[in-house]
NUFIMI-401424 format. One record per residue (C-alpha): x, y negated, z negated; residue number from 1. Coordinates in Angstrom, 1 decimal, decimal comma, padded with zeros to 4 digits. Layout:
residues N
NODE:c1:c2:c3:drenmi
NODE:X:Y:Z:NUM
...
***
This chain:
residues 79
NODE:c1:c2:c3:drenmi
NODE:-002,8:040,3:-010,5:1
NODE:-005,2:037,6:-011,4:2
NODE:-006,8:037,8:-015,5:3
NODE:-010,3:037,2:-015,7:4
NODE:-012,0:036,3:-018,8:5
NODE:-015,3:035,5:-020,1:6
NODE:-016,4:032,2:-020,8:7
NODE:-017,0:032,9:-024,5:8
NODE:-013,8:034,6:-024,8:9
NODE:-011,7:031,8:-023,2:10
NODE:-013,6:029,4:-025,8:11
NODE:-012,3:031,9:-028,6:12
NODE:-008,8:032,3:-027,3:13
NODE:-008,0:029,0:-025,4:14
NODE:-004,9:027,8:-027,0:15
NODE:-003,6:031,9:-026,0:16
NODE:-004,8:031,7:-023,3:17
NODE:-003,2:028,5:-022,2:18
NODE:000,0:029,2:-023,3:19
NODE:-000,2:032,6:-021,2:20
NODE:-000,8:030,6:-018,2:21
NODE:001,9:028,4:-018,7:22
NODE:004,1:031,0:-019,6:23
NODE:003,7:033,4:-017,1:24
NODE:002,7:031,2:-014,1:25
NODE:-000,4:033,6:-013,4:26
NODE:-003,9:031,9:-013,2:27
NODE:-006,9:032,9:-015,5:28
NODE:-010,5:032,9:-014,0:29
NODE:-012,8:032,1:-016,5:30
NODE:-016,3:034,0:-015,2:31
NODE:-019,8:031,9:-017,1:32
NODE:-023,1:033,4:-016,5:33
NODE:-025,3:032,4:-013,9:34
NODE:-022,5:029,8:-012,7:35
NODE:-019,7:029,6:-010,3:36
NODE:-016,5:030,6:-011,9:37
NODE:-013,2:028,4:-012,5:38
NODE:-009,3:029,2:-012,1:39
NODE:-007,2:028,0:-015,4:40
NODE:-003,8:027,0:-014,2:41
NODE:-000,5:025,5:-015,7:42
NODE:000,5:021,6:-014,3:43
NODE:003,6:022,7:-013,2:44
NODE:002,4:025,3:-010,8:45
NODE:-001,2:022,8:-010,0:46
NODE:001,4:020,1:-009,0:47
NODE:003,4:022,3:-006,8:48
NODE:000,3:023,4:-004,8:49
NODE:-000,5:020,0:-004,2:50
NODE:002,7:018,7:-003,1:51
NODE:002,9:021,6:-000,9:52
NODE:-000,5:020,6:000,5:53
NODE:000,8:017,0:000,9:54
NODE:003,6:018,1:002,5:55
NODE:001,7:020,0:005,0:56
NODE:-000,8:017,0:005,9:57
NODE:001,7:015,8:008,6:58
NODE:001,7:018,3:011,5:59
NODE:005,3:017,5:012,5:60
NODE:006,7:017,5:008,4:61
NODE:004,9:021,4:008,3:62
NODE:007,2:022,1:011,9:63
NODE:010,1:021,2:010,3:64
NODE:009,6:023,3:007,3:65
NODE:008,4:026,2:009,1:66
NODE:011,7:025,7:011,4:67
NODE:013,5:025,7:008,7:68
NODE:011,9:028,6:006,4:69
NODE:012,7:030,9:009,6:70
NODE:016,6:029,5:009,5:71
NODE:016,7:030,6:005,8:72
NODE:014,8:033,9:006,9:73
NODE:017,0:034,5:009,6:74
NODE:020,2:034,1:007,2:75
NODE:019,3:036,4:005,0:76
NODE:018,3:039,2:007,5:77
NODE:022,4:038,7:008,5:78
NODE:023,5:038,4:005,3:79
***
């Protein structure tokens, strides 16, 4: 589940705050008042999302992972 904090108490608690996210892989929403909110999120897990999303640009690279996400799938179901 997804922590949300305010904007004045991520400003109080950021270094905590950061190192939660890191640690624990989980996204913090930090809500402001009359503005959009943002997502805080470690590197490690922001550069797997966009490498997943580059590897999904090319129509025929996302068919062969699919393929092979339902080989592995289908191993494990025998195993």
């Amino acid at each position: 589940m997804l922590q949300a904090v305010t904007y004045a108490e991520a400003r109080q608690r950021l270094a905590a705050i950061m190192d939660n996210v890191s640690d624990s892989h989980q996204p913090t929403i930090i809500t402001r008042y009359k503005a959009r909110p943002v997502v805080l999120m470690s590197f490690d897990d922001y550069n797997s999302i966009m490498e997943t999303a580059h590897l999904l640009q090319s129509p025929a690279n996302a068919a062969r992972l699919r393929a092979s996400l339902e080989a592995v799938s289908t191993v494990d179901k025998q195993s």
